[in-house]
MDTraj code that builds the backbone (N, CA, C; nanometers):
import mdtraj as md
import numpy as np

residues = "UNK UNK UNK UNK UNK UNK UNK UNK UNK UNK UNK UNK UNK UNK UNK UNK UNK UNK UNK UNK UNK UNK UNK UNK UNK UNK UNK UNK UNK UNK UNK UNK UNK UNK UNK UNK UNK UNK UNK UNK UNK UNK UNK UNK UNK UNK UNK UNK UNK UNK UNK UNK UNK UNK UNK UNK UNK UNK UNK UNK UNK UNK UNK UNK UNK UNK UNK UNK UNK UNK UNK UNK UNK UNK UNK UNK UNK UNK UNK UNK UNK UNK UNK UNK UNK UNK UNK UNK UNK UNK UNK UNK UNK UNK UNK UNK UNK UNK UNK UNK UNK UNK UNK UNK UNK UNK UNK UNK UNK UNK UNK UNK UNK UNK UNK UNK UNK UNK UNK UNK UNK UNK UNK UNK UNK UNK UNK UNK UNK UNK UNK UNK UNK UNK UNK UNK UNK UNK UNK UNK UNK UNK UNK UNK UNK UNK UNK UNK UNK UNK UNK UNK UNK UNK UNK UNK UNK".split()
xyz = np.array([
    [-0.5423, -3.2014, 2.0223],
    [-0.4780, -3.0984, 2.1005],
    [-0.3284, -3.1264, 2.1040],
    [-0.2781, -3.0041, 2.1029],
    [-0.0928, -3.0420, 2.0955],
    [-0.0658, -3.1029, 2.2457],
    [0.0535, -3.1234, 2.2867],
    [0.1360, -3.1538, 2.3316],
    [0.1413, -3.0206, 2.4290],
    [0.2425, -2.9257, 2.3511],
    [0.2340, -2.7996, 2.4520],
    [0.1152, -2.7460, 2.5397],
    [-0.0142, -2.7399, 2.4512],
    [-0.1668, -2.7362, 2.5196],
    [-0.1712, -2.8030, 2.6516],
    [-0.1431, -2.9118, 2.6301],
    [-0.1491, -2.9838, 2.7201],
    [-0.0841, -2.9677, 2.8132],
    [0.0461, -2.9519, 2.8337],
    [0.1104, -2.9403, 2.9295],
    [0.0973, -2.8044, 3.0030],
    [0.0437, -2.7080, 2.9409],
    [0.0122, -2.5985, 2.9858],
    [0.1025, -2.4661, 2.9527],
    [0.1634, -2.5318, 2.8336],
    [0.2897, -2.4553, 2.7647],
    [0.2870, -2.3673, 2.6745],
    [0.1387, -2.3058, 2.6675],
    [0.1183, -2.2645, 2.4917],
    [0.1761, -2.1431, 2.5063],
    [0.2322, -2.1283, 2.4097],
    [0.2628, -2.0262, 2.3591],
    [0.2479, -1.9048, 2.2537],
    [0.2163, -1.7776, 2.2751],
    [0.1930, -1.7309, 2.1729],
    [0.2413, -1.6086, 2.1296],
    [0.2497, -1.5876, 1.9699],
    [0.3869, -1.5493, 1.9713],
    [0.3019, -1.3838, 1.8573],
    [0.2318, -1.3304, 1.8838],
    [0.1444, -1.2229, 1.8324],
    [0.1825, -1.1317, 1.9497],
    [0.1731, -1.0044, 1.9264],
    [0.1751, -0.8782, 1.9939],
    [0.0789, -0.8997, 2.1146],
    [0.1662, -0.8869, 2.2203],
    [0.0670, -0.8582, 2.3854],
    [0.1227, -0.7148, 2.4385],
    [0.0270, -0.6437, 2.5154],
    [0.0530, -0.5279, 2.5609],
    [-0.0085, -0.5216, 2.6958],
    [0.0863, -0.4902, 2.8063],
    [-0.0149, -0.5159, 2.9174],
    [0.0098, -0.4136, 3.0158],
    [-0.0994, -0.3303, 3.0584],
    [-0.0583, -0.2213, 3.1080],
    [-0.0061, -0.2159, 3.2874],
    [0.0745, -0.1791, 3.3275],
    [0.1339, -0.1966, 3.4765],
    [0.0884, -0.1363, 3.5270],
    [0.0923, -0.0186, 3.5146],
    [0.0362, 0.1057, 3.6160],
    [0.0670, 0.2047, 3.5551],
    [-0.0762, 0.3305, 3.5712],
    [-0.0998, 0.4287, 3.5407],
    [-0.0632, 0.5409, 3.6530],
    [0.0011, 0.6560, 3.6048],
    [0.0177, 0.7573, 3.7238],
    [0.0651, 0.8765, 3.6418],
    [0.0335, 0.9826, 3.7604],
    [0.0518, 1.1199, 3.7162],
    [0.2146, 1.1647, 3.7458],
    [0.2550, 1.1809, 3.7028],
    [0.3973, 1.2290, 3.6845],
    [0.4690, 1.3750, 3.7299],
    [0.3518, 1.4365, 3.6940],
    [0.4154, 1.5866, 3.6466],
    [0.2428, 1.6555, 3.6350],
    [0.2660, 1.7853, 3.7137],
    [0.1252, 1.8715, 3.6512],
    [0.2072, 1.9742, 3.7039],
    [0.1164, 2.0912, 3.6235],
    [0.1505, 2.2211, 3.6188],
    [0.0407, 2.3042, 3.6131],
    [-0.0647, 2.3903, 3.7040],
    [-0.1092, 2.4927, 3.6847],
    [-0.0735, 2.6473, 3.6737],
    [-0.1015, 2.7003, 3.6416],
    [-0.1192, 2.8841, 3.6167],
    [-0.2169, 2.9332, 3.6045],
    [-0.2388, 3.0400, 3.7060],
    [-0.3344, 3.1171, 3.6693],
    [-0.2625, 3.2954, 3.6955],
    [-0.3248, 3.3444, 3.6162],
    [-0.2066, 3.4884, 3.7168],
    [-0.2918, 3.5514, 3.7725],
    [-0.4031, 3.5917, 3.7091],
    [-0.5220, 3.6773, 3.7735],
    [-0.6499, 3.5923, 3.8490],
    [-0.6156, 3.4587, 3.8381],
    [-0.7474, 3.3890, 3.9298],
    [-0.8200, 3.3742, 3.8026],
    [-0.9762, 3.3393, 3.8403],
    [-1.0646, 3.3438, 3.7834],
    [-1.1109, 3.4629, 3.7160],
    [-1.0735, 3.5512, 3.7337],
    [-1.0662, 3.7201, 3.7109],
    [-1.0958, 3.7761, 3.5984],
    [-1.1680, 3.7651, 3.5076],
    [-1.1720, 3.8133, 3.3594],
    [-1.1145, 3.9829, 3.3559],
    [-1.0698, 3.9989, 3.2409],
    [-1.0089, 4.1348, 3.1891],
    [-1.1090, 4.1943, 3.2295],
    [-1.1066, 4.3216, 3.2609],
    [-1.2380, 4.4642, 3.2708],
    [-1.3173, 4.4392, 3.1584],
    [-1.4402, 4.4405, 3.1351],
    [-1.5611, 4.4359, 3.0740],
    [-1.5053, 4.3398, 2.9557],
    [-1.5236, 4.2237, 3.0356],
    [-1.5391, 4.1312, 2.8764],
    [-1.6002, 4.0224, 2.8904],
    [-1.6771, 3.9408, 2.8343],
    [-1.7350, 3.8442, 2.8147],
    [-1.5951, 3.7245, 2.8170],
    [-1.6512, 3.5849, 2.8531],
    [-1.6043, 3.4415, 2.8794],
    [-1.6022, 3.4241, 2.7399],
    [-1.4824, 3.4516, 2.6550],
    [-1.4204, 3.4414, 2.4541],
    [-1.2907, 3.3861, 2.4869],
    [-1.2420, 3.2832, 2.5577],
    [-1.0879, 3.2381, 2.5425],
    [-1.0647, 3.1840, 2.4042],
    [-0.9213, 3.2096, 2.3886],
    [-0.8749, 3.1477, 2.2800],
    [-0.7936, 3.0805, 2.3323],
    [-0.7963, 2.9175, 2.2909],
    [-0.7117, 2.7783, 2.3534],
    [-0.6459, 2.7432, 2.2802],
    [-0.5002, 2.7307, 2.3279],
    [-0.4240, 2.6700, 2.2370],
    [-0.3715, 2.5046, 2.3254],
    [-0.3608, 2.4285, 2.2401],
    [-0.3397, 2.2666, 2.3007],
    [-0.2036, 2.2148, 2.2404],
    [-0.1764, 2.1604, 2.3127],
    [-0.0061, 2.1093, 2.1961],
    [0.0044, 1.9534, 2.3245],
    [0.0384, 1.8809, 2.2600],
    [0.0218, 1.7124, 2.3069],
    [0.2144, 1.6260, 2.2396],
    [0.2311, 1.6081, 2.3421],
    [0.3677, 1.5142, 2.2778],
    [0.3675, 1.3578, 2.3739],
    [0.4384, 1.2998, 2.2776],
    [0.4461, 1.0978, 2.3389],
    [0.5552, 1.1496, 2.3711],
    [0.6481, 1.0286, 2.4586],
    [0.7884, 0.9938, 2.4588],
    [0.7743, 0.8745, 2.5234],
    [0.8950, 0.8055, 2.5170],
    [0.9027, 0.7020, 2.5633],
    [1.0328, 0.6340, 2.6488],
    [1.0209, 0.5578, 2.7541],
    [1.1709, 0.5187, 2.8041],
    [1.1788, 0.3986, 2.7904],
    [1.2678, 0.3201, 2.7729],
    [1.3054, 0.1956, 2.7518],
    [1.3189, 0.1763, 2.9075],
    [1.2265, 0.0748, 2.9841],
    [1.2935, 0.0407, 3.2031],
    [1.3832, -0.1082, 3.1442],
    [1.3531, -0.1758, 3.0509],
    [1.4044, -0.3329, 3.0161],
    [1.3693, -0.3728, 2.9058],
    [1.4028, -0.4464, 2.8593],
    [1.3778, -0.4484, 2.7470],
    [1.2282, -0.5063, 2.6536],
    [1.1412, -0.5171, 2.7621],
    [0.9892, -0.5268, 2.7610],
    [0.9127, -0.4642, 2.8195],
    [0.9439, -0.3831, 2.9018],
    [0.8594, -0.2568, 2.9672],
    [0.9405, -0.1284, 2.9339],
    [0.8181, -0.0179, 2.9270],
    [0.8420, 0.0570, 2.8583],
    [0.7826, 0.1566, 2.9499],
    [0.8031, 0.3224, 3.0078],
    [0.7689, 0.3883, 3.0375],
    [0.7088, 0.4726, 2.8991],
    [0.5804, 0.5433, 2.9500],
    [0.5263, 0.6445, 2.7863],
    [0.4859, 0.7211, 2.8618],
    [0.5052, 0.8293, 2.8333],
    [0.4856, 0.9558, 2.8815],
    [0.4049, 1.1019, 2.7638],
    [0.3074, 1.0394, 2.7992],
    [0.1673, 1.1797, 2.7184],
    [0.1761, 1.3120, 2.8357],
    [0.2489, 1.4042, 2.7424],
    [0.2279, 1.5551, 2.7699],
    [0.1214, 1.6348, 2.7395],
    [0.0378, 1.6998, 2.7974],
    [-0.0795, 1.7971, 2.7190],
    [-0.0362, 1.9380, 2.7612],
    [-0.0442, 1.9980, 2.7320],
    [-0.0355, 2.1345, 2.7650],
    [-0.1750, 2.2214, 2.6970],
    [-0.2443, 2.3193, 2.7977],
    [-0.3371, 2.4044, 2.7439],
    [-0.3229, 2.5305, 2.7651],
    [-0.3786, 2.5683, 2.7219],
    [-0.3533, 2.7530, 2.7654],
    [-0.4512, 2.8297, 2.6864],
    [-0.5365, 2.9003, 2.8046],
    [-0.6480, 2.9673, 2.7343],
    [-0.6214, 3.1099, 2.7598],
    [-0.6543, 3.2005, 2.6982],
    [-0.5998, 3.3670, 2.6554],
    [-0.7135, 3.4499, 2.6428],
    [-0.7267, 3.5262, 2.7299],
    [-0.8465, 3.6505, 2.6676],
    [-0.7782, 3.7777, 2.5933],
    [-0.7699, 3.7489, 2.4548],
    [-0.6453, 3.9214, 2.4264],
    [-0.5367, 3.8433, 2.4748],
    [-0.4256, 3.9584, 2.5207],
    [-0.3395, 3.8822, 2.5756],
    [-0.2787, 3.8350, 2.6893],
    [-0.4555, 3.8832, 2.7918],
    [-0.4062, 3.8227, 2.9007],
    [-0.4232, 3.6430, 2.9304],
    [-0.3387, 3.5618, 2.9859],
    [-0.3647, 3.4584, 3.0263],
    [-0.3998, 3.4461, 3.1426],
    [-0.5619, 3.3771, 3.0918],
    [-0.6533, 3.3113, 3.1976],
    [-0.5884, 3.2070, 3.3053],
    [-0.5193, 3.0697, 3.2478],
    [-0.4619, 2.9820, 3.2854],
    [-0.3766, 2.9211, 3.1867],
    [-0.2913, 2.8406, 3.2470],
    [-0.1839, 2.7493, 3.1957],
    [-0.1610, 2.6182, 3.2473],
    [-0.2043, 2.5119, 3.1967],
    [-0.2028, 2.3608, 3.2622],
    [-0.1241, 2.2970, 3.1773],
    [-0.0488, 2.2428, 3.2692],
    [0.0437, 2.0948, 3.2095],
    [0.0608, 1.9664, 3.2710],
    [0.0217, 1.8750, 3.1689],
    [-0.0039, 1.7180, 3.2681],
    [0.1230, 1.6306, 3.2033],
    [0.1410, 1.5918, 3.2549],
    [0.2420, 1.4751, 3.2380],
    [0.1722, 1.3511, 3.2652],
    [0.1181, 1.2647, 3.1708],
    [0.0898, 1.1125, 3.2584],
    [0.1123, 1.0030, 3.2237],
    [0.1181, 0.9374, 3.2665],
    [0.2841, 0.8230, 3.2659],
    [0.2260, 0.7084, 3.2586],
    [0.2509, 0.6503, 3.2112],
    [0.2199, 0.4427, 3.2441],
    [0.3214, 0.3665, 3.1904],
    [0.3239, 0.2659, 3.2598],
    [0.4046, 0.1672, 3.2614],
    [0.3228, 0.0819, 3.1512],
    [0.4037, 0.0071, 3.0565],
    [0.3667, -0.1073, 3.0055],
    [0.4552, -0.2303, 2.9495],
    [0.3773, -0.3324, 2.9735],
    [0.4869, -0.4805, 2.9297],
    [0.4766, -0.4892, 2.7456],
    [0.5231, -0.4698, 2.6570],
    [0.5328, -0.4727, 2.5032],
    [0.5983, -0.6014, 2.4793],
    [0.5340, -0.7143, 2.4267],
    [0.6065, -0.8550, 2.3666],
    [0.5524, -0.9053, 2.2422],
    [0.6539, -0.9585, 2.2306],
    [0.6199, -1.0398, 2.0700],
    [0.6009, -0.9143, 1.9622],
    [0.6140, -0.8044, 1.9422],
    [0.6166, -0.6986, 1.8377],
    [0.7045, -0.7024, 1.7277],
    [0.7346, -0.6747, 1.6498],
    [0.8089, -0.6100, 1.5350],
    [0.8295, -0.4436, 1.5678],
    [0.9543, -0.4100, 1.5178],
    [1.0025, -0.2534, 1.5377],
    [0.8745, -0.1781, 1.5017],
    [0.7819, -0.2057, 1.3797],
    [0.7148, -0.0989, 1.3346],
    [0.6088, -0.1681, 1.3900],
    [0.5330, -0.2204, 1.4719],
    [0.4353, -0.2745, 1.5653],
    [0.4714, -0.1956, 1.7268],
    [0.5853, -0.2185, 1.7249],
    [0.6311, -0.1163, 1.8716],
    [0.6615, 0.0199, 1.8506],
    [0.6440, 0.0673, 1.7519],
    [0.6911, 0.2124, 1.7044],
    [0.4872, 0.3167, 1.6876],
    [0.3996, 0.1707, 1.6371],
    [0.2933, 0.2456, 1.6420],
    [0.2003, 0.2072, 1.7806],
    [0.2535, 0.1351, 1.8839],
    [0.1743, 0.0925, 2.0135],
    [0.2497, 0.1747, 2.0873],
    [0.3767, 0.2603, 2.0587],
    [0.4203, 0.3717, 2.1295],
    [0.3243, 0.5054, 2.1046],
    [0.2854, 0.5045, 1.9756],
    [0.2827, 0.6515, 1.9281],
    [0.1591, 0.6694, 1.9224],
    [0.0882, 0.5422, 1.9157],
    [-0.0816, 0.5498, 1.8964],
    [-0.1637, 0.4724, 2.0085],
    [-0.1643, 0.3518, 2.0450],
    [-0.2176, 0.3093, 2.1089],
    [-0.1663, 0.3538, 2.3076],
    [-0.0693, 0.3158, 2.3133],
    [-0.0251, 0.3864, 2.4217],
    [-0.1178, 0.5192, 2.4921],
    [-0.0683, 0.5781, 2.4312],
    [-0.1341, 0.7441, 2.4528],
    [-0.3148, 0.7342, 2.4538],
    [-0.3054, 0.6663, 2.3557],
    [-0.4822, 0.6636, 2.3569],
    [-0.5184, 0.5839, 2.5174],
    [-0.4668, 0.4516, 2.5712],
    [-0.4645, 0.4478, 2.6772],
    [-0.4418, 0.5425, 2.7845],
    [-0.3581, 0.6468, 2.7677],
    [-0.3533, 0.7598, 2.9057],
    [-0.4042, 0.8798, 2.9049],
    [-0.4857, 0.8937, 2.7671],
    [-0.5449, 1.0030, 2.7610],
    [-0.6601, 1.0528, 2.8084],
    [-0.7504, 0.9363, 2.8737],
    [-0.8742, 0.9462, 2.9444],
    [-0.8079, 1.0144, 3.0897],
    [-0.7048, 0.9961, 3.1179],
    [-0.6916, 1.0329, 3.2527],
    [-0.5905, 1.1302, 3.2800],
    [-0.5295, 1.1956, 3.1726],
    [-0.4848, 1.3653, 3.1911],
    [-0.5846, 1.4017, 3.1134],
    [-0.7068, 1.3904, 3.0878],
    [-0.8409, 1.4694, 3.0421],
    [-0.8912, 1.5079, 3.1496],
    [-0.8779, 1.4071, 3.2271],
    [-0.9999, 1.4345, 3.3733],
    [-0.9122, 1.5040, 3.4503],
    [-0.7632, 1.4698, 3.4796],
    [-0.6840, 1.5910, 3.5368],
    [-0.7012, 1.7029, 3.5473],
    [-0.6844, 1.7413, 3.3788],
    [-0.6434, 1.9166, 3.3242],
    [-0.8571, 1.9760, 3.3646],
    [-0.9164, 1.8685, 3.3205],
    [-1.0353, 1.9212, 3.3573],
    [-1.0879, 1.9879, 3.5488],
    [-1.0326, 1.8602, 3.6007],
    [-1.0490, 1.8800, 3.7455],
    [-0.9363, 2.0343, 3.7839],
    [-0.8537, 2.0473, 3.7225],
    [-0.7298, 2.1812, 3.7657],
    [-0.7881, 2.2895, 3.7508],
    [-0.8631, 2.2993, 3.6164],
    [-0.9794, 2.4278, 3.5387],
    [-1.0623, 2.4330, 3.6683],
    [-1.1247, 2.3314, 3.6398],
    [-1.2056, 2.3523, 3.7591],
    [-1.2247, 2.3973, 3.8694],
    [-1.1424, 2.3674, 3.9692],
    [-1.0478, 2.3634, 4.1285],
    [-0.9908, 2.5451, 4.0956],
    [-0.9528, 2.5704, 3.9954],
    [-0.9151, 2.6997, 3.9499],
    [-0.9975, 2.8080, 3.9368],
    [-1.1529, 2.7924, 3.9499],
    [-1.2450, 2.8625, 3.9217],
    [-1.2857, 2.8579, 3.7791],
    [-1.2516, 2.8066, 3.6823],
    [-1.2872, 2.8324, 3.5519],
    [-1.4349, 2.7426, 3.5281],
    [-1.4525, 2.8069, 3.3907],
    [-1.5654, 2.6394, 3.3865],
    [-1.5400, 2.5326, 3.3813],
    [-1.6297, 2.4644, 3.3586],
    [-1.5793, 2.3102, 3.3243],
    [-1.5282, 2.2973, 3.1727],
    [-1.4188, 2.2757, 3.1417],
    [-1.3574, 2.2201, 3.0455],
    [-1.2650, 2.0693, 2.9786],
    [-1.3801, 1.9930, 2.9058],
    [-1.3353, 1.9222, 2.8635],
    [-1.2259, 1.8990, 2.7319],
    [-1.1004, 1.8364, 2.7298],
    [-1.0433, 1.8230, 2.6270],
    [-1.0965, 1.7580, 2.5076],
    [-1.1131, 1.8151, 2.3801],
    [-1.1776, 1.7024, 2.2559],
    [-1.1096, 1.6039, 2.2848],
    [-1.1806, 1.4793, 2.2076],
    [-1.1520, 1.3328, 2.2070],
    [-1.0192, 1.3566, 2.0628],
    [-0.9299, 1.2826, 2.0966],
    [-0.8213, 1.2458, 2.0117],
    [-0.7926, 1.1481, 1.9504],
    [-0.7899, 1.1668, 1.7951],
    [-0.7629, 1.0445, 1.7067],
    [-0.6348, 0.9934, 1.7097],
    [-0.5447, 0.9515, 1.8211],
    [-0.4217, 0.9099, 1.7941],
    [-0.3575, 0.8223, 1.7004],
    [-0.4906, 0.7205, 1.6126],
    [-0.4420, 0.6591, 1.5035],
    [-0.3903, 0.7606, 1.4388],
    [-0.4969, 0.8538, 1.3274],
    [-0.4684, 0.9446, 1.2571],
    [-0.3157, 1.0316, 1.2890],
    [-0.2946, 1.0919, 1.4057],
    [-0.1976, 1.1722, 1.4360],
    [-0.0886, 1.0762, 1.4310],
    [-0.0967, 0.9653, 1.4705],
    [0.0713, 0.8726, 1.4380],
    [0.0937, 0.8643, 1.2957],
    [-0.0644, 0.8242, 1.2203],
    [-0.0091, 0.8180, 1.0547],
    [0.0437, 0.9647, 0.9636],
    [-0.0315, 1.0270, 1.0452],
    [0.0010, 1.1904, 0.9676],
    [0.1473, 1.2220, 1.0292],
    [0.2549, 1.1775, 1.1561],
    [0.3502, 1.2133, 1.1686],
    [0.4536, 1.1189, 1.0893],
    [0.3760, 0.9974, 1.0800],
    [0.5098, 0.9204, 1.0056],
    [0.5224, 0.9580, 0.8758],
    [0.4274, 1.0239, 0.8031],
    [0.4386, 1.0950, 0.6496],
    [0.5150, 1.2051, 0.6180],
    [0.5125, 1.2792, 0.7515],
    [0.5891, 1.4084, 0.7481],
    [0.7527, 1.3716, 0.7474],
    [0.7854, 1.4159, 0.6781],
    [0.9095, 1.4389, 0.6408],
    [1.0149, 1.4199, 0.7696],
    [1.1433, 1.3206, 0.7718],
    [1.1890, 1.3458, 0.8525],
    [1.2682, 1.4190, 0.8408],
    [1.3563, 1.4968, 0.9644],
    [1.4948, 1.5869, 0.9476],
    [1.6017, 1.4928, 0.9260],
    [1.6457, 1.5599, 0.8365],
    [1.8296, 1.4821, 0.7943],
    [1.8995, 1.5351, 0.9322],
    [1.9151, 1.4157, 0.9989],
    [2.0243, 1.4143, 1.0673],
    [2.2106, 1.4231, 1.0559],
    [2.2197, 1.4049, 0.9346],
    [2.3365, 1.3647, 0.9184],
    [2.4015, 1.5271, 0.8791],
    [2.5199, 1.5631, 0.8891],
    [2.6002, 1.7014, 0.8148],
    [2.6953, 1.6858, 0.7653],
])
top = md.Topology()
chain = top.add_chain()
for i, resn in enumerate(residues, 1):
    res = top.add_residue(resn, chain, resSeq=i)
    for name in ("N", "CA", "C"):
        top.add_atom(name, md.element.get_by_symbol(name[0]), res)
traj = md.Trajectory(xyz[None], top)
């Protein structure tokens, strides 16, 4: 056994991620007509979903991440409802490399806060009169690798 072991010094120097605290940030419901369906129509929404990361630097090892969802379901063109979650967590990021902290922002992160603006936007539907609506499960690996392929914008003019 080393020396450091021993003394109770070990150190280790691989990617740790440790989450601080989880919280809701930001929500947004809409409904305009209630639970109210259009005159003679059957329960046919069409949902549209749109999801964004961001991130704040609090120090230079904790990191605020912030998963946006937005939903919005449409009969024709009236809108049923409109939900927006904001949900936030704190986390400690050490020992990484840029492109180790670039995909525990964009992928793992989010996959951590996404169980809980699911149950949000679900509980709002709900509380709203709608049915119960669950959000699909999200591959955030996939969606970080499919954004880093896409082309970036030239910044420069």
């Amino acid at each position: 056994m080393s020396e450091a072991r021993a003394a109770g010094t070990e150190t280790n120097t691989g990617p740790q991620v440790s989450l601080q605290t989880v919280y809701l940030k930001d929500c947004s419901y809409e409904s305009p007509n209630g639970p109210r369906l259009p005159t003679n129509q059957t329960w046919e929404p069409k949902f549209q979903l749109n999801m964004n990361t961001s991130a704040e630097e609090l120090s230079p090892e904790t990191r605020e991440i912030l998963l946006t969802i937005t939903v919005e379901a449409k009969q024709g063109d009236a809108t049923l409802y409109l939900v927006e979650v904001k949900q936030a967590g704190v986390f400690i990021i050490t020992g990484t490399s840029t492109e180790d902290l670039k995909r525990l922002i964009g992928s793992f992160c989010p996959s951590v806060l996404f169980p809980y603006a699911r149950e949000v936007i679900s509980d709002l539907i709900v509380k709203g009169g709608f049915p119960n609506f669950l959000l699909p499960l999200v591959n955030f690996d996939a969606l970080f690798a499919q954004a880093q392929q896409a082309p970036q914008p030239n910044l420069v003019n």
